[in-house]
ROPA-552422 format. One line per 3 residues: number of its first residue (from 1); for each residue x, y, z of N, C-alpha, C. Coordinates in Angstrom, 2 decimals, padded with zeros to 5 digits. Layout:
! residues N
NUM = X Y Z X Y Z X Y Z  ...
***
This chain:
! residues 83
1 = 048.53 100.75 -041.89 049.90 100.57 -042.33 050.32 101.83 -043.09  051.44 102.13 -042.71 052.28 103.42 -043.63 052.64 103.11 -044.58  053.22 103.96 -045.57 053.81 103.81 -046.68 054.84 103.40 -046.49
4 = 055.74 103.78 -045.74 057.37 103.19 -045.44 056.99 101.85 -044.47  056.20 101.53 -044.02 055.82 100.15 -043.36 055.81 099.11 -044.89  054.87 099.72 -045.80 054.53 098.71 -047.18 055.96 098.53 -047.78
7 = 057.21 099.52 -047.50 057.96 099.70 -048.30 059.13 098.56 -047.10  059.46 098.76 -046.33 060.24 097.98 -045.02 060.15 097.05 -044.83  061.85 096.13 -044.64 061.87 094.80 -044.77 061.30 094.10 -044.12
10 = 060.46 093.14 -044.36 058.94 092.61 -043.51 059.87 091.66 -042.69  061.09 091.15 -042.90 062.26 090.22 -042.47 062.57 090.77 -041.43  062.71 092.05 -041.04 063.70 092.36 -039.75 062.37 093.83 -039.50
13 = 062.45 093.58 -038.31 061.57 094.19 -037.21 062.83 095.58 -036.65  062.10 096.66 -036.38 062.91 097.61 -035.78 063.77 097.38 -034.35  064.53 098.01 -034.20 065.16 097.75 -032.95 064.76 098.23 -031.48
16 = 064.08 097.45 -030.83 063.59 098.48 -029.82 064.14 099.53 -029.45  065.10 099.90 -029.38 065.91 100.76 -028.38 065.84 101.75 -029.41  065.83 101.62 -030.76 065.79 102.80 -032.34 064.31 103.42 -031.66
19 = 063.37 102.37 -031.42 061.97 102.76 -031.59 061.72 103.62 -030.27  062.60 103.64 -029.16 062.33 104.35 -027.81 063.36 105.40 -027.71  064.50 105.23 -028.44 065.02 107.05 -028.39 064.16 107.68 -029.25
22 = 063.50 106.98 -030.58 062.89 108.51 -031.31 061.74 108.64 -030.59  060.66 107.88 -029.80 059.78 108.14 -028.98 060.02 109.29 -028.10  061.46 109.10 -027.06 061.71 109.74 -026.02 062.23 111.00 -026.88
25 = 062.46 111.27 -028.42 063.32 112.72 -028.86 061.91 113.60 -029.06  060.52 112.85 -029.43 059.78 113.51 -029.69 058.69 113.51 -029.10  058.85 112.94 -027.70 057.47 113.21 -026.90 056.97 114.03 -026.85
28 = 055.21 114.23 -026.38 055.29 115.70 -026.46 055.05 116.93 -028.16  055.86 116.41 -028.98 055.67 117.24 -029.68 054.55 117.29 -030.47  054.33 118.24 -030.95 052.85 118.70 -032.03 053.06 118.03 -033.18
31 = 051.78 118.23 -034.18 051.89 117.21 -035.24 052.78 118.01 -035.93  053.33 119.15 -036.28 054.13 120.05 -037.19 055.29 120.02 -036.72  055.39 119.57 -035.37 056.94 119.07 -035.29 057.42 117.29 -035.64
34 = 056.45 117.07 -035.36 056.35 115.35 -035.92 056.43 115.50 -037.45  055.69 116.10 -038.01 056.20 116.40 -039.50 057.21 117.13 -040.25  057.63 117.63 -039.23 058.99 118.33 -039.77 060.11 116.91 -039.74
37 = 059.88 116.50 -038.30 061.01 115.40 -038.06 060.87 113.86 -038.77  059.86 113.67 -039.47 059.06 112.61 -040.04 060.24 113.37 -041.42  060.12 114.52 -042.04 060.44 115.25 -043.46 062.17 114.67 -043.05
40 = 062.38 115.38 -042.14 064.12 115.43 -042.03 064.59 113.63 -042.13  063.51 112.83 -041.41 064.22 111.50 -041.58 063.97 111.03 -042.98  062.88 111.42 -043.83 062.94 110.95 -045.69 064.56 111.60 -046.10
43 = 064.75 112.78 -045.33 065.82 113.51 -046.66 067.03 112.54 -045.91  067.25 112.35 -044.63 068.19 111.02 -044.03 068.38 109.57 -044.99  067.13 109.12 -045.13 067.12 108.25 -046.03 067.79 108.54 -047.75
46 = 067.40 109.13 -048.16 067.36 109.29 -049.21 069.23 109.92 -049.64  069.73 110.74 -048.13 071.29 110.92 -048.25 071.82 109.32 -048.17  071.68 108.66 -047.43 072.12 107.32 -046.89 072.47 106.43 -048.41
49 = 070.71 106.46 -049.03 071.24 105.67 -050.24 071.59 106.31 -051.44  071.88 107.71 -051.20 073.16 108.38 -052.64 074.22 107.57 -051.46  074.68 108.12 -050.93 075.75 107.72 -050.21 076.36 105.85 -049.98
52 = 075.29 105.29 -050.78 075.93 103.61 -050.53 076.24 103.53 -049.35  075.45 103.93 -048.15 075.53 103.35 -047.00 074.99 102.17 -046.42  074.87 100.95 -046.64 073.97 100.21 -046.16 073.48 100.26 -044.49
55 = 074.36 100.66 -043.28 074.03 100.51 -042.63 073.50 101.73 -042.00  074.03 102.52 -042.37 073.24 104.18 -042.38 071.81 104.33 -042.83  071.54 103.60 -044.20 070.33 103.21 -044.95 069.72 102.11 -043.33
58 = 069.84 101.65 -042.83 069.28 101.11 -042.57 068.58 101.34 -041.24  069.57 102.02 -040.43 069.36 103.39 -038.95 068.04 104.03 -039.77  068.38 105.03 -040.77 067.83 106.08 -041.01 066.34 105.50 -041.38
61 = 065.87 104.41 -042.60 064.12 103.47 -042.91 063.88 103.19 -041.02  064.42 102.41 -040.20 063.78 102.58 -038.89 063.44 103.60 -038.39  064.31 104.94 -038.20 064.05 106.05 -038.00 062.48 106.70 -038.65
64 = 062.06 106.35 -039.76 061.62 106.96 -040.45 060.38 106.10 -040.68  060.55 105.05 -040.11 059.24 104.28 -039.79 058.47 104.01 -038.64  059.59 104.75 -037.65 058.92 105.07 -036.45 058.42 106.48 -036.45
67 = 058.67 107.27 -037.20 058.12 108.80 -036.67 057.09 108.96 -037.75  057.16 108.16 -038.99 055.71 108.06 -039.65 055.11 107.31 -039.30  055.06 106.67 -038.38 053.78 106.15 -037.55 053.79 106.96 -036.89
70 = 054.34 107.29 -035.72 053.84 108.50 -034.88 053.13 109.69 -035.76  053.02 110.33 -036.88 052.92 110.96 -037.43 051.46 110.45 -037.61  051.14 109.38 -038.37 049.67 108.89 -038.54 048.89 108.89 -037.56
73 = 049.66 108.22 -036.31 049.20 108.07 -034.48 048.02 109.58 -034.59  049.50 110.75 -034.49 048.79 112.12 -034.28 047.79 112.32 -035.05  048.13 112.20 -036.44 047.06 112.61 -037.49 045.63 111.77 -037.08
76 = 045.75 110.59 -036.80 044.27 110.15 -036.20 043.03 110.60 -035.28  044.77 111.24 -034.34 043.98 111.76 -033.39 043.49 113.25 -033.59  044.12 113.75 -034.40 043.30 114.83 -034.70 042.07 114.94 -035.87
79 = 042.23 114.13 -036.59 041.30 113.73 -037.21 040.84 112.49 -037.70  040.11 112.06 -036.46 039.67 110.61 -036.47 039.15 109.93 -037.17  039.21 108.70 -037.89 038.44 108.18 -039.54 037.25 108.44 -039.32
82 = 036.43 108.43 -040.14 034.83 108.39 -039.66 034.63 106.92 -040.13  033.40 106.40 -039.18 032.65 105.10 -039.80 033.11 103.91 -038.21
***
């Protein structure tokens, strides 16, 4: 489990279609582009709620809970737990 998974409303599940455009924006890419785009969706979040957006806030935590998993995905695979 991620950190923004521990942090995300356990009530409402992502939207598939949220979870398969950011799949399909970042197929393919390396873990340093997954972490760049993992970085850009925290600073998304974090505009959303200065901004009192609720539903912007709420695009942007899916966003950002799908590409930090992908982000862990990669990181596993490059360095696999031991044990």
């Amino acid at each position: 489990m991620t950190v923004i998974d521990q942090h995300h409303d356990q009530y409402r599940s992502i939207a598939p279609e949220t979870e398969a455009q950011v799949r399909r924006e970042v197929a393919g890419a390396s873990w340093f582009r997954l972490a760049s785009a993992t970085s850009q969706a925290h600073h998304a979040v974090d505009d959303a709620r200065r901004g009192h957006d609720d539903d912007a806030l709420l695009r942007a935590l899916d966003r950002h809970a799908v590409l930090e998993r992908l982000l862990a995905e990669a990181t596993n695979r490059l360095h696999p737990p031991k044990g």
